[in-house]
C-alpha positions as CSV (number, residue, x, y, z in Angstrom):
1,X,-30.5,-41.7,95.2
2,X,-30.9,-44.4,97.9
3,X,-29.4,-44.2,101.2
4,X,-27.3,-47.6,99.7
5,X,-26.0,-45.7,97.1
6,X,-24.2,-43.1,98.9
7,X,-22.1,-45.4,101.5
8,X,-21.2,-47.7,97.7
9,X,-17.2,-47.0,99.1
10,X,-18.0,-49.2,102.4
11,X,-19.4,-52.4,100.5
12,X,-16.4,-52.4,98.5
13,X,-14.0,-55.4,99.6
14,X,-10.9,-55.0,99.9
15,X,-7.5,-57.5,99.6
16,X,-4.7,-57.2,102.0
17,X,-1.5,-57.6,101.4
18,X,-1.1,-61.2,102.6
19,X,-4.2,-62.2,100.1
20,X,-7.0,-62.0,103.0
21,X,-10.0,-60.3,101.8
22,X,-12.1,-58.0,103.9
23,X,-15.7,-57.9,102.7
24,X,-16.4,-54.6,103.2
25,X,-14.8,-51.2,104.6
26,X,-16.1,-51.4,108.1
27,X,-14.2,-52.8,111.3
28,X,-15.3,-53.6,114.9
29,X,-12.0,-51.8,116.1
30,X,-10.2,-53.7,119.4
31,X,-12.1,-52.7,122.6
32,X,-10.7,-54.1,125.8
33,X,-13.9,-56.5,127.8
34,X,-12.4,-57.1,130.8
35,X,-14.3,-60.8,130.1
36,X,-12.2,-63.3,130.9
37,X,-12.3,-66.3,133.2
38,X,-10.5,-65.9,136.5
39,X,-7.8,-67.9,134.6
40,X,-7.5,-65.5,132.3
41,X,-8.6,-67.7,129.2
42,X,-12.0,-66.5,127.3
43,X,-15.1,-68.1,128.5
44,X,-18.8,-67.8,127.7
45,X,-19.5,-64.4,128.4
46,X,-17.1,-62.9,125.7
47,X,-18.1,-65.9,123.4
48,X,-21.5,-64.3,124.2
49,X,-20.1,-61.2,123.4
50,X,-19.1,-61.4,120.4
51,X,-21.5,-63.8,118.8
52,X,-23.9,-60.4,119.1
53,X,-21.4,-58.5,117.5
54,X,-20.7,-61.6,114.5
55,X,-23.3,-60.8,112.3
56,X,-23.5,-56.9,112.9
57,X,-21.9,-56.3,109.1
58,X,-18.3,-55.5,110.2
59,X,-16.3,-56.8,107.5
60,X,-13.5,-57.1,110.3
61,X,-13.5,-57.7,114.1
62,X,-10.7,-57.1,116.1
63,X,-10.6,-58.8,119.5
64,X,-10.3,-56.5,122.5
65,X,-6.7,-57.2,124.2
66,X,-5.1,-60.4,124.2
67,X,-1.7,-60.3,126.9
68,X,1.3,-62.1,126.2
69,X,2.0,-62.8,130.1
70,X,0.3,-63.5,132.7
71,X,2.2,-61.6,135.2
72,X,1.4,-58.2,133.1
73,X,-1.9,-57.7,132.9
74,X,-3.6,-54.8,132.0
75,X,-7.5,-54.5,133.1
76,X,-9.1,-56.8,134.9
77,X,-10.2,-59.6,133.0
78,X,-7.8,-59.5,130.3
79,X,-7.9,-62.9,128.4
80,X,-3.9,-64.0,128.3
81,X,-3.1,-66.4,125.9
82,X,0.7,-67.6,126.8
83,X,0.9,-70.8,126.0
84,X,-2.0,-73.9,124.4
85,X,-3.4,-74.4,128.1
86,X,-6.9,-72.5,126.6
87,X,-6.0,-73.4,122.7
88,X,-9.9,-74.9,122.6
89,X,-11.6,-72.2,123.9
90,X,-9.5,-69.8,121.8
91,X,-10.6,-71.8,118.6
92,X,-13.8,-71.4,119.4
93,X,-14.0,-67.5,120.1
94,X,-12.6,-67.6,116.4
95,X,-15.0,-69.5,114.9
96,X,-17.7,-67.3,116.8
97,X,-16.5,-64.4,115.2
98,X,-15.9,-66.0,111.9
99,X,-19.4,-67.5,111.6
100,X,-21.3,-65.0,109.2
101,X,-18.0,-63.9,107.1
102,X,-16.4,-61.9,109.3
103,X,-12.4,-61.7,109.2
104,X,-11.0,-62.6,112.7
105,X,-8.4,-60.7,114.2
106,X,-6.7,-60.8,117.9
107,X,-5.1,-57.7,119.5
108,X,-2.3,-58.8,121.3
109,X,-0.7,-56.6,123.8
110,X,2.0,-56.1,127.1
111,X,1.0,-53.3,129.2
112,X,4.5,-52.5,130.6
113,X,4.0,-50.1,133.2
114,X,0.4,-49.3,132.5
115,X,-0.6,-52.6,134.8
116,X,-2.8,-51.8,137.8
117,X,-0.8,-51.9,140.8
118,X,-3.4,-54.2,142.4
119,X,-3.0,-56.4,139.1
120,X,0.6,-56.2,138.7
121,X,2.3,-54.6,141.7
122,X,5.9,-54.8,140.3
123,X,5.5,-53.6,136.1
124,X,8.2,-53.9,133.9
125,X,9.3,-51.2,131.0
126,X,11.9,-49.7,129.2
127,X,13.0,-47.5,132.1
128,X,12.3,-46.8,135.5
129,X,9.7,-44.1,134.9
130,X,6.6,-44.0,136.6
131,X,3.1,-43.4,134.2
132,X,2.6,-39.4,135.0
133,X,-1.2,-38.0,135.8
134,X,-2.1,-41.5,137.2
135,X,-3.3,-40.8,141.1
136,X,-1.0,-43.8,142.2
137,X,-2.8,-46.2,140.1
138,X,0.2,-47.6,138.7
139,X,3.5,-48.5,140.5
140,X,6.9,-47.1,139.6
141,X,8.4,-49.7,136.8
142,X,11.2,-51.9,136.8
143,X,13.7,-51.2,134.0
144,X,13.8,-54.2,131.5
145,X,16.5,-56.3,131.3
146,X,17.8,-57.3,128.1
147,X,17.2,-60.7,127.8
148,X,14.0,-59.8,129.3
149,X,13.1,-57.6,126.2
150,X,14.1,-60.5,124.3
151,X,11.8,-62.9,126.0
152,X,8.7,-60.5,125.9
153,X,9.2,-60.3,121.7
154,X,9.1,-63.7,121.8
155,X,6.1,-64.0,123.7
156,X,4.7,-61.9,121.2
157,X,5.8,-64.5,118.4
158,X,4.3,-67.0,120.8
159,X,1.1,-66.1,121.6
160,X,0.4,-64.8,117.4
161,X,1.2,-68.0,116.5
162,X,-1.3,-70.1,118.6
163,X,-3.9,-67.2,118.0
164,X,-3.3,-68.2,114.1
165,X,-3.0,-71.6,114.6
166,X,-6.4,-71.7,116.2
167,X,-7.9,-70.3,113.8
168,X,-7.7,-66.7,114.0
169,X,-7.0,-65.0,110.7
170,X,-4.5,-62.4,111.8
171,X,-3.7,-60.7,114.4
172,X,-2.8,-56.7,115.4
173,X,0.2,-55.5,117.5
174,X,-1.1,-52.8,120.1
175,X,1.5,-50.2,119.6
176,X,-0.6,-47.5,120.6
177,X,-2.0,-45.9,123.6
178,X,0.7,-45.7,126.3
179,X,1.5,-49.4,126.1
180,X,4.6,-51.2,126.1
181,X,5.1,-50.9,122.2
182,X,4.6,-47.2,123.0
183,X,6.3,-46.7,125.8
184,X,9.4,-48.0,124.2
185,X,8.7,-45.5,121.0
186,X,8.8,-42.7,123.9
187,X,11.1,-40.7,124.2
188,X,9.2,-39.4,128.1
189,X,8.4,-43.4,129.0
190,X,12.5,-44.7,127.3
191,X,15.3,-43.4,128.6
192,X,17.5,-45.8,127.9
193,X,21.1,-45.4,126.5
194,X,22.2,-48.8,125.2
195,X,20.3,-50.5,121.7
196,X,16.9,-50.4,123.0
197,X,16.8,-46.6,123.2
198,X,18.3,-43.2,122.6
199,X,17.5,-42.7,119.3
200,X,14.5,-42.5,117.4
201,X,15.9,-45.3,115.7
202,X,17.2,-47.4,119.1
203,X,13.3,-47.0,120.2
204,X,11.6,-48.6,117.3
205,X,13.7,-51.4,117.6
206,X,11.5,-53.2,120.0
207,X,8.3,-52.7,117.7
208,X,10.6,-54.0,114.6
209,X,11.8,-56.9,116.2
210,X,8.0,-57.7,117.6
211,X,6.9,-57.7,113.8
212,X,9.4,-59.4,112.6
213,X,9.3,-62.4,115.5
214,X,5.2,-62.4,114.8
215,X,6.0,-62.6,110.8
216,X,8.3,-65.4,110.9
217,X,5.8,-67.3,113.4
218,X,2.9,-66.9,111.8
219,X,3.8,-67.3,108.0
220,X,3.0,-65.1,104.9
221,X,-0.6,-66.0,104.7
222,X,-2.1,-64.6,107.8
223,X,-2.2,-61.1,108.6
224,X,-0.2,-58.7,110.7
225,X,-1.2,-55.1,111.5
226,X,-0.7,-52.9,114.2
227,X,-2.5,-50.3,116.2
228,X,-0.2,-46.9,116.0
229,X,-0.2,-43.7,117.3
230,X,0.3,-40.6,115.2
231,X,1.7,-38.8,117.8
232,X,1.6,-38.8,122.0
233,X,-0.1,-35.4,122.2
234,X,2.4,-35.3,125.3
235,X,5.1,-32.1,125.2
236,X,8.4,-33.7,124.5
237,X,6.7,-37.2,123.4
238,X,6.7,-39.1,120.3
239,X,6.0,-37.1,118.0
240,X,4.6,-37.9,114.0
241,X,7.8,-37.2,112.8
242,X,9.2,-40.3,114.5
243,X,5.9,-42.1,114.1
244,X,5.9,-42.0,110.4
245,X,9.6,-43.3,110.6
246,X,8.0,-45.9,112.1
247,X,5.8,-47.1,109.6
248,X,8.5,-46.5,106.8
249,X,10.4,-49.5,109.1
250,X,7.3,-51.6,109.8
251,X,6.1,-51.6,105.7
252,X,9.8,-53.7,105.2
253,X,8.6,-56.2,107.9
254,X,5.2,-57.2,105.9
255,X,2.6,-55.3,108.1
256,X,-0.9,-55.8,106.2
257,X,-2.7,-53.0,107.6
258,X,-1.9,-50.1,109.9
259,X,-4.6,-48.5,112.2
260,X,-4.6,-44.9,113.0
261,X,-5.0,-43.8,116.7
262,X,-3.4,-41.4,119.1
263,X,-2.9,-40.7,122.8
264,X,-2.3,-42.4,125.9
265,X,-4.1,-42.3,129.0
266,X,-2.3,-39.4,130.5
267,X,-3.1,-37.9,126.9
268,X,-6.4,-39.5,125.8
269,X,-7.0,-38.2,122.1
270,X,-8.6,-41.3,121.0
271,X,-11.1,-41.7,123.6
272,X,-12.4,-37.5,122.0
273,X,-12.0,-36.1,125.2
274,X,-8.4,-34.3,125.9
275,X,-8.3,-30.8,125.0
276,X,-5.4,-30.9,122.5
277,X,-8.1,-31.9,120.0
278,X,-9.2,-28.2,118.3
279,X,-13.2,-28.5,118.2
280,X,-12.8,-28.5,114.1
281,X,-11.1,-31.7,114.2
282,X,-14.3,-33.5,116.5
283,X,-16.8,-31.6,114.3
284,X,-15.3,-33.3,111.4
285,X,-15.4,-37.1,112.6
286,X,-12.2,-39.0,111.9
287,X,-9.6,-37.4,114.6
288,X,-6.4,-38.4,113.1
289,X,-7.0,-37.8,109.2
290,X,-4.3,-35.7,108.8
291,X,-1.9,-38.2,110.1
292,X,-3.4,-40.8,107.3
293,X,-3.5,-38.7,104.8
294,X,0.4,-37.7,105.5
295,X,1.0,-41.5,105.7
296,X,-1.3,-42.2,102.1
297,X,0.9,-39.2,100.9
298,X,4.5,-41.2,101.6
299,X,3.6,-44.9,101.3
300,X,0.7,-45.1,98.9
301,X,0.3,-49.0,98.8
302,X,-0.2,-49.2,102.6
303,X,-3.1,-50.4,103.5
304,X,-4.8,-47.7,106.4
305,X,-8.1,-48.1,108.9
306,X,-8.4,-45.1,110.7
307,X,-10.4,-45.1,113.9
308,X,-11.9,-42.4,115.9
309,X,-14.8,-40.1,115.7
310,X,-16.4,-41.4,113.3
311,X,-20.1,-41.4,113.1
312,X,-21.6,-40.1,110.3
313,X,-22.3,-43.4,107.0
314,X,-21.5,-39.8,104.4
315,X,-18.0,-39.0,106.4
316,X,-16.7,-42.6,106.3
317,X,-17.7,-43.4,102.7
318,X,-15.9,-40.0,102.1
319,X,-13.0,-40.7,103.3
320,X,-12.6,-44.3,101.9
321,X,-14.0,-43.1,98.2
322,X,-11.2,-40.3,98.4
323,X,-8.5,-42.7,99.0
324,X,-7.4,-41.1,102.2
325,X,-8.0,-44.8,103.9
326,X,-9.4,-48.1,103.2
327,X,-11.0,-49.5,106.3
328,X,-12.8,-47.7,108.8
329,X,-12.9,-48.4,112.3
330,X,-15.6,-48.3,114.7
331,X,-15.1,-48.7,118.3
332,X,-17.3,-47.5,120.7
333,X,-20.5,-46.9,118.5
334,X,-20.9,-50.7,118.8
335,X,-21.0,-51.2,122.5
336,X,-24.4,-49.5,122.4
337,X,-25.7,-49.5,118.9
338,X,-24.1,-53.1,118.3
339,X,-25.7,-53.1,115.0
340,X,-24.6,-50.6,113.4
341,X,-22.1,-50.9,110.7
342,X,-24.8,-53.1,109.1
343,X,-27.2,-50.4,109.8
344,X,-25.1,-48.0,107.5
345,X,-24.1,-50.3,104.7
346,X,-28.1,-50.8,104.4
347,X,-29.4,-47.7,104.9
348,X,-31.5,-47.9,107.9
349,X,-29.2,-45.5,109.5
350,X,-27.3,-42.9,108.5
351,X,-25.4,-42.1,111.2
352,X,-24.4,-43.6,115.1
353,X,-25.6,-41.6,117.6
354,X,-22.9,-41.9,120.0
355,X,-21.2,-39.4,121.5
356,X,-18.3,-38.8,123.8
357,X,-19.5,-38.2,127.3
358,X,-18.0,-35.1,129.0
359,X,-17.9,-33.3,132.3
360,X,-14.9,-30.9,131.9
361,X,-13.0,-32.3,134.3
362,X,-10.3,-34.8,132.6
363,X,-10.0,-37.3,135.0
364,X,-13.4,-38.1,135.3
365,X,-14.1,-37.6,131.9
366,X,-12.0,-40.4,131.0
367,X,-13.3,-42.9,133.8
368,X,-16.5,-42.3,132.8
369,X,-15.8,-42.8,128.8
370,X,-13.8,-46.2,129.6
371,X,-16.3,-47.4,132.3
372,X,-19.5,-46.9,130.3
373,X,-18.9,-48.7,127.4
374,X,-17.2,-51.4,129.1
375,X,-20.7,-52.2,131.3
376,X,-22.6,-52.3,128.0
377,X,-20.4,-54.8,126.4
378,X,-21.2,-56.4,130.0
379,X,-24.3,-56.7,129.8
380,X,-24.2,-57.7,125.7
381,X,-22.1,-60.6,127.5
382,X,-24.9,-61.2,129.8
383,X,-27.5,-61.4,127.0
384,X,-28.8,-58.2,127.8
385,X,-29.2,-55.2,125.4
386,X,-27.2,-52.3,125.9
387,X,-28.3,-48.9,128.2
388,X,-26.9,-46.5,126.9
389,X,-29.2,-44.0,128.9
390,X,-27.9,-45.3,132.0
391,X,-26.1,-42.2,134.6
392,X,-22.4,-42.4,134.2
393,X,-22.5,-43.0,138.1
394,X,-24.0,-45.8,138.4
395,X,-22.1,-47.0,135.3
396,X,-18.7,-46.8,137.3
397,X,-20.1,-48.0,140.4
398,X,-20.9,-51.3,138.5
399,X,-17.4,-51.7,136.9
400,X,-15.4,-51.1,140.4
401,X,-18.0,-53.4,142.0
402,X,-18.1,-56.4,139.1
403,X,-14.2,-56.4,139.1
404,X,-14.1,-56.9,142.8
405,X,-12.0,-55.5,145.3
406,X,-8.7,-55.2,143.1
407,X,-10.7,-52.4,141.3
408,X,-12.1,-50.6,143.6
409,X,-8.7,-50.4,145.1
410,X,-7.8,-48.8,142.0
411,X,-10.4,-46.2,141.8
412,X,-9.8,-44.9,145.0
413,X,-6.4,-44.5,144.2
414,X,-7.9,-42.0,141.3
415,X,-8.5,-44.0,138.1
C-alpha cells in the first residue's frame, strides 16, 4: 500500500452547505500575522505571505484576523477592514490565496477587552471585567452600551460583506479564544442582567445576531463558519453544555462549517500547552475530538473542521474516514513546514514534525508558542524560509522589537 493510499479520506472534496466546494480535507486554520500596514490595510508582506502558503495543497485557507474597528485592535498589525478605503488591496490578497484552487476565507474578529492597553487603552466588552492572569497587559473594560452592541454586529455585517464582495469566498466568525464573541458566551467575562446576558440563552444572543447580520449581508452563496470553543477550560466558564446549545442556535442561522477549538489566553488549550489537557489527549493528536464527536453525535449534517494537535497524515485521515469530522485544520505546522498539507496528501511526509514548545512555566510557555511562530510567518513575509531551530529568546526579542515600542511596552507588563 502506497503512502497515497492511506491519507485517500484527505483528497476527498467536500460540498458545503452553501454549494462551495473544498478540494480536499485539509485547512490552513486562521493564524493571526501581525502584517499589516501601519494603516491597518494588508500590504505586500502578507500578500507575500500567503502567496507561499497558496499552493501548499490546503484545500482551504483561512486568513489570520481581520478587525471590524479600528479603535479595537487586537495584535499589532492586525489588518482592519471597516469600510472600502483598502477594498483593492483586499481583492487582491483574495486572489493571491485563490490562485492555485484554494477556497478563500477571512477571519473576522473584535477583541473586546483582549486589546493591548498600548493598542487600545480604553477596550470595550460585555461588562466591566478585567482579562484575569494578564500581568496588566490589558486595561479594565468599559461595559458596552446597547446601541453600541448593536453597532459592533453591524460592523461585523459590514466588514463580511466587503470581504465577499471582494472576492473572498466566505468568511469565519472568531467566537473562540477569549474574544468578544466569547467573552459575551461567558458567564466569568458577561455579567450582565438585561437581554445581552444572564442566561445561557441572553449570552448567545450576541453570536446569533452576528450570524444572522453576516448571513443577510453576504447572501446564500458564500460561506459562513465560525471558530468555537468547546468549552473555557476556566472553573465557572462556559462550559460544553452551553457551547453545544450554541451550535444547536447557530445551525438555524445557515453556518456552513463549524471549527473546533478551546481556551483562551488565561486558559490556552488550543495553543497544547495548559495543564487541563490530560497527556492522553496530546498523545492522541486532535485535542477537542470529544467535543466533535459529541457535536457529530447531535447534529449529524453539520459540517465540522477540528483544529489542534494534529500531526500525524494516519490520525487525520482517521478521523475524517470515521466521520467524526470533515475538514482538518492545520495551524501552526505551516509556519515552519509551510508545505505540508501537500506533503501528506502525496506522500512525501507522513507526519509534521512540529511540536509545542514548553518550559513549565505557563506564562512563558505561551509567549514563547505565540511569538515563535509569528517570526516565521515573518520572515515567510520577508521571502525568507522559516527557522524553526531558532532559540525561543531570540524569537521574542525579534517580535517585541519588530512591533516597536507599543510591544515592548507590553511585554514588560508580562505578556
Amino acid at each position: 500500500m502506497t503512502e497515497t493510499t492511506t491519507v485517500a479520506a484527505l483528497h476527498q472534496p467536500f460540498t458545503l452547505p452553501n454549494g462551495s466546494v473544498l478540494p480536499n480535507r485539509l485547512a490552513k486554520a486562521a493564524l493571526s500575522e501581525s502584517l499589516a500596514r501601519r494603516d491597518h490595510s494588508p500590504g505586500t508582506r502578507i500578500k507575500t505571505l500567503y502567496r507561499r502558503w497558496s499552493d501548499n495543497g490546503a484545500g482551504l485557507v483561512i486568513t489570520g484576523n481581520v478587525m471590524v474597528d479600528r479603535r479595537a485592535i487586537g495584535e499589532p498589525g492586525n489588518v482592519v477592514v471597516e469600510d472600502e478605503s483598502c477594498v483593492e488591496d483586499v481583492a487582491e490578497w483574495a486572489r493571491i490565496i485563490k490562485a492555485n484552487g484554494a477556497v478563500a476565507w477571512a477571519q473576522i474578529n473584535h477583541p473586546g477587552r483582549q486589546a493591548p492597553r498600548t493598542l487600545t487603552p480604553k477596550p470595550v466588552a460585555p461588562s466591566a471585567v478585567a482579562l484575569p492572569g494578564s500581568g496588566g497587559m490589558f486595561a479594565e473594560p468599559r461595559e458596552l452600551t446597547h446601541e453600541e452592541i448593536l453597532d459592533i454586529i453591524r460592523r461585523f455585517a459590514t466588514t463580511a460583506g466587503i470581504l465577499v464582495r471582494a472576492g473572498f469566498d466566505g468568511v469565519q466568525i472568531h467566537g473562540a479564544h477569549g474574544y468578544l464573541v466569547s467573552q459575551f458566551l461567558s458567564p466569568l467575562a458577561n455579567q450582565r442582567t438585561d437581554e445581552w446576558g444572564g442566561t445561557p440563552e441572553k449570552r448567545r444572543r450576541f453570536v446569533i445576531e452576528v450570524a444572522r447580520a453576516i448571513r443577510a449581508e453576504i447572501g446564500p452563496d458564500a460561506a459562513m463558519g465560525i471558530k468555537l470553543n468547546s468549552a473555557d477550560f476556566q472553573r465557572g466558564g462556559f462550559s460544553e453544555d452551553e457551547s453545544i446549545a450554541v451550535v444547536h442556535a447557530l445551525v438555524a442561522e445557515g453556518i456552513d462549517l463549524l471549527e473546533v477549538s478551546g481556551g483562551t489566553y488565561s486558559s490556552a488549550a488550543m495553543l497544547g500547552v495548559d495543564p487541563s489537557l490530560k497527556e492522553s489527549t496530546r498523545k492522541r493528536e486532535a485535542y477537542f475530538l470529544d467535543y466533535a464527536l459529541r457535536v457529530r453525535a447531535e447534529l449529524p449534517d453539520l459540517p465540522l473542521m477540528l483544529t489542534g494537535g494534529f500531526r500525524t497524515a494516519d490520525a487525520m485521515n482517521d478521523a475524517v474516514a470515521s466521520g467524526a469530522i470533515d475538514v482538518v485544520g492545520l495551524g501552526r505546522p505551516l509556519t515552519v513546514e509551510p508545505d505540508v498539507p501537500g506533503q501528506l496528501l502525496d506522500g512525501t511526509a507522513t507526519a509534521s514534525h512540529v511540536r509545542p514548545k514548553r518550559s513549565g512555566i505557563r506564562l512563558i510557555d505561551s509567549l514563547t508558542e505565540l511569538t515563535a511562530y509569528t517570526v516565521q510567518m515573518w520572515r515567510m513575509a520577508d521571502g525568507k524560509a522559516p527557522a524553526p531551530r531558532r532559540h525561543p529568546a531570540f524569537n521574542v526579542a525579534t517580535y517585541l522589537v519588530r512591533n516597536g515600542k507599543d510591544s515592548v511596552r507590553v511585554g514588560r507588563r508580562g505578556l
